[in-house]
C-alpha positions in Angstrom: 26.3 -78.7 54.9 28.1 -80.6 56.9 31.3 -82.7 56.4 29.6 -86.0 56.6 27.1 -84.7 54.0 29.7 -83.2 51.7 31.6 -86.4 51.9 28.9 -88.9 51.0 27.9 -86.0 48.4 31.2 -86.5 46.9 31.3 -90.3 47.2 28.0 -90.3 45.1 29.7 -88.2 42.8 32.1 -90.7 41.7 29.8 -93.4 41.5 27.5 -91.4 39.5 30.9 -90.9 37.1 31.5 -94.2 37.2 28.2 -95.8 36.3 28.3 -92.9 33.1 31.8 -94.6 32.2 30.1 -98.1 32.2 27.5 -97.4 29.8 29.6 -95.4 27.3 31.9 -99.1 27.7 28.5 -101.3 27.3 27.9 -99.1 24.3 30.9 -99.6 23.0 31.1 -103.3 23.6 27.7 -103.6 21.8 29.1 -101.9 18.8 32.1 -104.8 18.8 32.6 -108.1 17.3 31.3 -111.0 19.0 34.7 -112.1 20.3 35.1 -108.5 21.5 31.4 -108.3 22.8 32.5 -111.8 25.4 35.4 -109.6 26.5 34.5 -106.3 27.2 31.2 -107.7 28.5 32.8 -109.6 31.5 35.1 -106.5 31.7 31.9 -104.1 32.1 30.2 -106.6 34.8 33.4 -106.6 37.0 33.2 -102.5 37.1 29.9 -102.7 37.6 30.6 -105.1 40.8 32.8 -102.5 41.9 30.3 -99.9 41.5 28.0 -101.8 43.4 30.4 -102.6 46.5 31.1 -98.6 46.5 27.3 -97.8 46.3 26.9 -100.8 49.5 30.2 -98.6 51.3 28.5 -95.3 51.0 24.9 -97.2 52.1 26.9 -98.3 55.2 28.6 -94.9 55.7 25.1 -93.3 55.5 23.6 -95.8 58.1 26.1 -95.1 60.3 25.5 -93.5 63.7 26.6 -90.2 64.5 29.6 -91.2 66.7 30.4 -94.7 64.7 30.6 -92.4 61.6 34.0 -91.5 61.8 35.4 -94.8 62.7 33.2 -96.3 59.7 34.2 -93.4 57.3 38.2 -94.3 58.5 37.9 -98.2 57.3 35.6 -97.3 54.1 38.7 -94.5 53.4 41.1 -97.7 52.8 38.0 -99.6 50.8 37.2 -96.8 48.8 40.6 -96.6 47.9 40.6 -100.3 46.6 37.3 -99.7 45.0 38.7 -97.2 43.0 41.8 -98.8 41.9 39.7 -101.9 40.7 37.5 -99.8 38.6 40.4 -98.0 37.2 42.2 -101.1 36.3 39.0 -102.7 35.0 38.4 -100.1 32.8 41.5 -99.5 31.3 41.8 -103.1 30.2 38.9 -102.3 28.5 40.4 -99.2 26.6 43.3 -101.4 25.2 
């Protein structure tokens, strides 16, 4: 395998794990009261926004020529990196 497959192998990874952590939360909102439900339900949406811009970063890293490749995978490097710290923060508000 090569390293541009291994990467976007692991990038799917994570998004895989991240859309698992969204529907345990939309489970557990469900389960809430209806004050609780508002909350954690605008909470859930805004991970899942950031699951879908890393699922459009990884669609743009696969369409990517073979020389462009790198210099996309170096700017979705410092994106990913955001991604990920949004869904992170999203979700643990939601585990207060």
């Amino acid at each position: 395998m090569s390293e541009r497959e291994l990467y976007e192998k692991k990038l799917k990874a994570k998004i895989d794990e991240w859309k698992a952590e969204a529907a345990k939360m939309r489970a557990k909102a469900d389960g809430a009261s209806a004050d609780a439900q508002l909350e954690w339900k605008r909470e859930v949406d805004e991970i899942e926004g950031e699951i879908e811009r890393a699922e459009d970063r990884l669609s743009e890293l696969r369409d990517a020529s073979g020389d462009a490749w790198t210099s996309v995978k170096e700017g979705a490097e410092d994106a990913w990196a955001s991604i990920s710290k949004g869904f992170e923060k999203a979700a643990e508000r939601f585990r207060d």
